[in-house]
C-alpha positions in Angstrom: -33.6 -88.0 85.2 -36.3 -91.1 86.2 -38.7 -88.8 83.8 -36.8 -88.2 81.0 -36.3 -92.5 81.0 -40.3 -92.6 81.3 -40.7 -90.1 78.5 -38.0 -92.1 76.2 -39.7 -95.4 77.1 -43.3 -94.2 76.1 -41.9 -92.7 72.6 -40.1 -95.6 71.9 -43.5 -97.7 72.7 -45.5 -95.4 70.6 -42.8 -95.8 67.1 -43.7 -99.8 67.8 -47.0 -99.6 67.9 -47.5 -97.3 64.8 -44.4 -100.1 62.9 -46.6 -103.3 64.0 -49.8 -101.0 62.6 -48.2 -100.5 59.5 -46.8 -104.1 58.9 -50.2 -105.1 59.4 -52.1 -103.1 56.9 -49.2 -103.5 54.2 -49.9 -107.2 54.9 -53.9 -106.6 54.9 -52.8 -104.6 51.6 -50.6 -107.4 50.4 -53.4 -110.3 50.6 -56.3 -107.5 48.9 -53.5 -107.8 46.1 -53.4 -111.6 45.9 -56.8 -112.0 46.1 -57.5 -109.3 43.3 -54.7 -111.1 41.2 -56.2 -114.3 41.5 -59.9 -113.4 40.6 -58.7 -112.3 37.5 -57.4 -115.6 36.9 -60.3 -117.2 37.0 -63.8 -117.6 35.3 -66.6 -115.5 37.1 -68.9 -118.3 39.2 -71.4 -116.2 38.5 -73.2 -116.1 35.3 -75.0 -112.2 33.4 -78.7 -112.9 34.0 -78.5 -115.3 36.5 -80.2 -114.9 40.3 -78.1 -115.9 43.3 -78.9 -116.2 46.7 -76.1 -114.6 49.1 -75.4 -112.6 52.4 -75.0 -108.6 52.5 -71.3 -108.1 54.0 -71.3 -104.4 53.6 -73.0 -101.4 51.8 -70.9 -98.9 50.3 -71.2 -96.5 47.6 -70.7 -97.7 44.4 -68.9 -96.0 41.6 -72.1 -94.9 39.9 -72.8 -92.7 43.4 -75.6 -95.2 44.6 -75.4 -96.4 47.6 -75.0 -100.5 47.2 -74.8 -103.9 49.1 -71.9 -105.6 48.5 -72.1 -109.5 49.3 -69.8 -112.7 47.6 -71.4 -115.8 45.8 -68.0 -117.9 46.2 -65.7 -115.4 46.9 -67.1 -113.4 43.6 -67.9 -109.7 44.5 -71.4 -108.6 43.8 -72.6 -105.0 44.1 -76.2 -105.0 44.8 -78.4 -102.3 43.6 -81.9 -101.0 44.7 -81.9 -103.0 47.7 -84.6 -101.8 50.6 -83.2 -99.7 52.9 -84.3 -101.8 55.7 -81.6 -104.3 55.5 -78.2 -104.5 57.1 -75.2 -106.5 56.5 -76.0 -110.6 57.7 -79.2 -110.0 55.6 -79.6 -113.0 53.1 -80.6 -111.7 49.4 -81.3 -112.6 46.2 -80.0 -110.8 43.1 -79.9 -110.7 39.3 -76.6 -110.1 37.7 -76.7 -107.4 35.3 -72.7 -107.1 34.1 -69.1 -107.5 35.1 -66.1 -104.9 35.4 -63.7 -105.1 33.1 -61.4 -107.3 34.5 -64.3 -109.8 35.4 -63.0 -109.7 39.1 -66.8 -108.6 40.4 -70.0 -107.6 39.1 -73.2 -105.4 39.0 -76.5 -106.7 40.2 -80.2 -106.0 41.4 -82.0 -107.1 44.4 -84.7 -109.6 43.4 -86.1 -110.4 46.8 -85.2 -111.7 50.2 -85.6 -115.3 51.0 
């Protein structure tokens, strides 16, 4: 009987965990949302043409099937292209902007050089 309370108790640990898990990304999911909402709201800080100096956060690959830095000049997403394959996320860049999506929430650039 002592087992069958065990087993109960550890499946009804288990459904808990996997709730808080899910509360957590729909909140992770909820603040994405927010954030996307209010980029659009605003003017890009970052200007077609212009070099900025900024820190790799992540590579990824980018819809065009390149693999890409990403990095943020105020908050701004900028995906990086052509940039050395010797540098990791923390790396400090500098990049040209070359366009924005169509919603203006981030934008396309090259790497220039590093610092």
């Amino acid at each position: 009987m002592e087992l069958i309370w065990v087993g109960a108790g550890a499946g009804a640990l288990v459904l808990v965990g996997l709730f808080a898990l899910r509360r957590r990304r729909s909140a992770e999911a909820r603040q994405s949302k927010q954030a996307h909402e209010a980029a659009q709201k605003r003017d890009p800080p970052v200007d077609i043409g212009e070099t900025y100096e900024f820190g790799i956060t992540e590579f990824t690959d980018h819809h065009s099937g390149d693999r890409v830095a990403v990095g943020k000049v105020e908050g701004f997403v900028l995906f990086v292209e052509d940039v050395p394959s010797s540098l990791t996320p923390g790396d400090v860049v500098r990049a040209k902007v070359l366009s924005f999506n169509r919603g203006h929430t981030s934008a396309d650039a090259r790497f220039v050089a590093t610092p």
